[in-house]
C-alpha positions in Angstrom: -18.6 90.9 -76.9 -22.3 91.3 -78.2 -24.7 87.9 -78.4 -24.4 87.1 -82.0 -20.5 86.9 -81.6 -20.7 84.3 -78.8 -23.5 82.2 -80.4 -21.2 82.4 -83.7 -18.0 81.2 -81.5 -20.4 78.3 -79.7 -21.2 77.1 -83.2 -17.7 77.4 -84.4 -16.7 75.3 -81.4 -19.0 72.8 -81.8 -18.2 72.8 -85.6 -14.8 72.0 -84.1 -15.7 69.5 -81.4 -17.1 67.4 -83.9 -14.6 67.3 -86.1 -11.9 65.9 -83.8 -11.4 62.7 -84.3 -11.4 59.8 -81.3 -13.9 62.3 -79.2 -17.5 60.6 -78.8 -20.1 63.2 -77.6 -21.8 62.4 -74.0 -25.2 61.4 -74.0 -26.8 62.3 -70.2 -29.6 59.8 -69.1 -33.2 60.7 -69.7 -34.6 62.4 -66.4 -36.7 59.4 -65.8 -34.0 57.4 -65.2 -33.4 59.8 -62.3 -37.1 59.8 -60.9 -36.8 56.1 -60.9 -33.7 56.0 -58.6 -35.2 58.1 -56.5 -38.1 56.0 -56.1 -36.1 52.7 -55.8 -33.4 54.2 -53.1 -32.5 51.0 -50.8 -34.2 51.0 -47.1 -31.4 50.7 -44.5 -31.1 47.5 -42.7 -32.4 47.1 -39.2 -29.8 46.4 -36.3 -29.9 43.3 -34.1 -31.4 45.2 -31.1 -33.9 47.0 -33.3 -34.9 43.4 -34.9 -35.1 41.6 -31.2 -37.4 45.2 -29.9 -39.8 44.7 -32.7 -39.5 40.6 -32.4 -39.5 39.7 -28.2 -40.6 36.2 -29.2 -37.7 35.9 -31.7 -35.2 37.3 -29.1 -36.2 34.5 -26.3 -35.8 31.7 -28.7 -32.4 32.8 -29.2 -31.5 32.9 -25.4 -33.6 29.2 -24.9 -31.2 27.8 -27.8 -28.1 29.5 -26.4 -28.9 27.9 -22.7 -29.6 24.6 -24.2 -26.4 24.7 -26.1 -24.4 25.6 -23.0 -26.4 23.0 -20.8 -26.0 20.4 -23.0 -21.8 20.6 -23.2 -21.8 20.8 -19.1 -23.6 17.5 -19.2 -21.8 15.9 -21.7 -18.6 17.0 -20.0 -19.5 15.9 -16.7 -20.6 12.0 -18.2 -17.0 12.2 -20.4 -15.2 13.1 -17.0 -17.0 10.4 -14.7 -17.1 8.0 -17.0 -13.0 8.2 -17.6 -11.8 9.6 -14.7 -14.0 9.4 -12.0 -16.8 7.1 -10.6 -19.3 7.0 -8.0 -20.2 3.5 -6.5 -22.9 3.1 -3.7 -22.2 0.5 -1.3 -24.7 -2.3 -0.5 -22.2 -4.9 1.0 -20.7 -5.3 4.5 -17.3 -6.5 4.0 -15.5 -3.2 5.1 -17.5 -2.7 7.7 -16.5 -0.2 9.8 -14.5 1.9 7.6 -17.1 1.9 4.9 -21.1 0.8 5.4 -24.0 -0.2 3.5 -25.4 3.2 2.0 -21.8 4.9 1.6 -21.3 6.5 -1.3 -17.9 6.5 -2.7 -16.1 8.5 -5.1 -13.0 7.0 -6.6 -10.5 8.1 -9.2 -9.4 6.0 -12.1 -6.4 6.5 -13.6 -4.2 6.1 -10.9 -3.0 2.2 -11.1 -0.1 2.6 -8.3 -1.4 0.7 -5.7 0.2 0.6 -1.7 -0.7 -1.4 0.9 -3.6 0.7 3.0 -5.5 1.7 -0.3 -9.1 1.7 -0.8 -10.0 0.2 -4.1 -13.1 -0.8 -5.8 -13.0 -4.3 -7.9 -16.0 -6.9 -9.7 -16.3 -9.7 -7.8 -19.2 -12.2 -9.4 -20.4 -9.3 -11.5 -20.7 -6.9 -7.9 -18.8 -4.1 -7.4 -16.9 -3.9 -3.8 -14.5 -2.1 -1.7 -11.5 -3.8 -0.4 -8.1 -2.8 1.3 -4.8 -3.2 -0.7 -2.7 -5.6 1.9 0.5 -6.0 -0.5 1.5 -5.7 -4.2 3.9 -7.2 -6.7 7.2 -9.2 -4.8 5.1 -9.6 -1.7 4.3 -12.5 -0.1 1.3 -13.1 2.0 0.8 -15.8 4.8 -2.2 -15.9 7.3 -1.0 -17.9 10.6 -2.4 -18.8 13.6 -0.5 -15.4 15.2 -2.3 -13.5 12.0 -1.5 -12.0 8.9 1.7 -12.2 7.6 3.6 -10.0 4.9 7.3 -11.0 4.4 7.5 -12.8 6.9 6.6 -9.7 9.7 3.0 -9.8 11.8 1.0 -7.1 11.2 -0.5 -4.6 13.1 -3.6 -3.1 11.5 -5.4 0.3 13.1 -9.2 0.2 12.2 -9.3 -4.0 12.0 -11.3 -5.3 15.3 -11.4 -8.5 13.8 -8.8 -11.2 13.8 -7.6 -12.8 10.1 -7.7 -16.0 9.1 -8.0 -18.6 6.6 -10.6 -19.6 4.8 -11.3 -23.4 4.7 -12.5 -23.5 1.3 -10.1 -20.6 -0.1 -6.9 -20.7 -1.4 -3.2 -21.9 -0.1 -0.8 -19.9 1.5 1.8 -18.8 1.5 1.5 -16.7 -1.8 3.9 -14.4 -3.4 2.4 -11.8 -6.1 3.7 -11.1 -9.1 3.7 -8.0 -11.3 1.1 -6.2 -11.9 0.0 -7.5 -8.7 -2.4 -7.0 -5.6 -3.7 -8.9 -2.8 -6.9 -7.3 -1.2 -8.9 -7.8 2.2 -12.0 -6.8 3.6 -12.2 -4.7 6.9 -14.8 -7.1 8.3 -12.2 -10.4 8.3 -14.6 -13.1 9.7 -17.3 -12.7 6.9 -15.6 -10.7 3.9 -14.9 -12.1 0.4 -11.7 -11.0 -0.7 -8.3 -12.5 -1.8 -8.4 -15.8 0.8 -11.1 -16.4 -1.8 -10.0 -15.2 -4.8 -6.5 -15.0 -5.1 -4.4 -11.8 -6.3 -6.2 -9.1 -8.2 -4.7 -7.7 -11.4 -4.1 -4.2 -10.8 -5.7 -3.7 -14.5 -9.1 -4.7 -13.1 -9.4 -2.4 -10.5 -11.8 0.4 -11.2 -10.2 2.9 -9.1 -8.8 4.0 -5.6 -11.2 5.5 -3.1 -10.7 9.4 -2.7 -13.7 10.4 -1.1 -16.4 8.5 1.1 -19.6 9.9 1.5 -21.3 8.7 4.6 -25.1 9.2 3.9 -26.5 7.3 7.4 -25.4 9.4 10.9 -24.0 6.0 12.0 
């Protein structure tokens, strides 16, 4: 096929391109449009680590902010838990002495309201906080005789008392029966202490806690 028969069929087709009907001819951007892509091709993003090599001072901040986040939830943790749950109190008084001394530090728990006789438990007396021992609890009844303390009608027979209990002139009458909900309470130190020959029962609602831990802080 010689050159003036092709260029007569390219005409003819084109003739024939254009005449069908629906077909739009394709108009190809200018080359310009393509320089200007090229120019304007995006830059890739850098990666964290590439940002934090090129940024150390950006990079600390980060880990400061982190560690003050995480220090601040421990703390806030640890005031939510001891300020529901547990407490400490420091003891200044003498009324349990032996079995707890001025400068003990005492941990107690404060949920647990089921009180038996021989528990530690700290209570407000006068606006002060003290440490007393649970002697009986709801149905009880309490006498202090000349033979000593009496709980239903038995003597008893207290290990780690060196002190003999009696009543207090100016403290209530005996004998007492408790009633629910609850507790009467003695110090360790009987001749001195101010506890329930005082004061009466205790409601088991104001108690702040039972004694779990004592923390002796003086080698004495």
């Amino acid at each position: 096929m010689n050159e003036n028969s092709q260029s007569a069929i390219f005409e003819k087709s084109d003739l024939i391109f254009e005449e069908i009907p629906g077909i739009i001819p394709m108009n190809f951007p200018p080359e310009d449009f393509y320089k200007s892509l090229r120019k304007n091709k995006k830059i890739p993003r850098k990666n964290s680590s590439e940002t934090a090599a090129a940024n150390p001072g950006v990079s600390v901040r980060k880990e400061f902010g982190s560690l003050a986040i995480k220090i601040t939830a421990i703390i806030s943790m640890a005031m939510l838990i001891f300020t529901f749950v547990y407490g400490f109190h420091y003891n200044i008084e003498p009324g349990m002495n032996p079995s707890v001394k001025d400068g003990d530090l005492i941990l107690f728990y404060r949920l647990d309201k089921k009180y038996r006789a021989g528990d530690l438990v700290i209570l407000t007396y006068q606006g002060q906080k003290q440490v007393r021992r649970v002697i009986a609890t709801a149905g009880d009844t309490v006498d202090i005789l000349e033979e000593g303390l009496m709980i239903n009608g038995a003597l008893q027979q207290e290990s780690g008392v060196y002190q003999q209990t009696q009543r207090y002139a100016e403290g209530i009458e005996f004998p007492l029966t408790l009633g629910e909900g609850q507790i009467f309470v003695l110090g360790d130190a009987r001749e001195t202490a101010t506890d329930s020959r005082m004061y009466g029962s205790v409601n088991a609602g104001d108690i702040s806690g039972k004694v779990i831990t004592i923390l002796r802080r003086r080698n004495f």
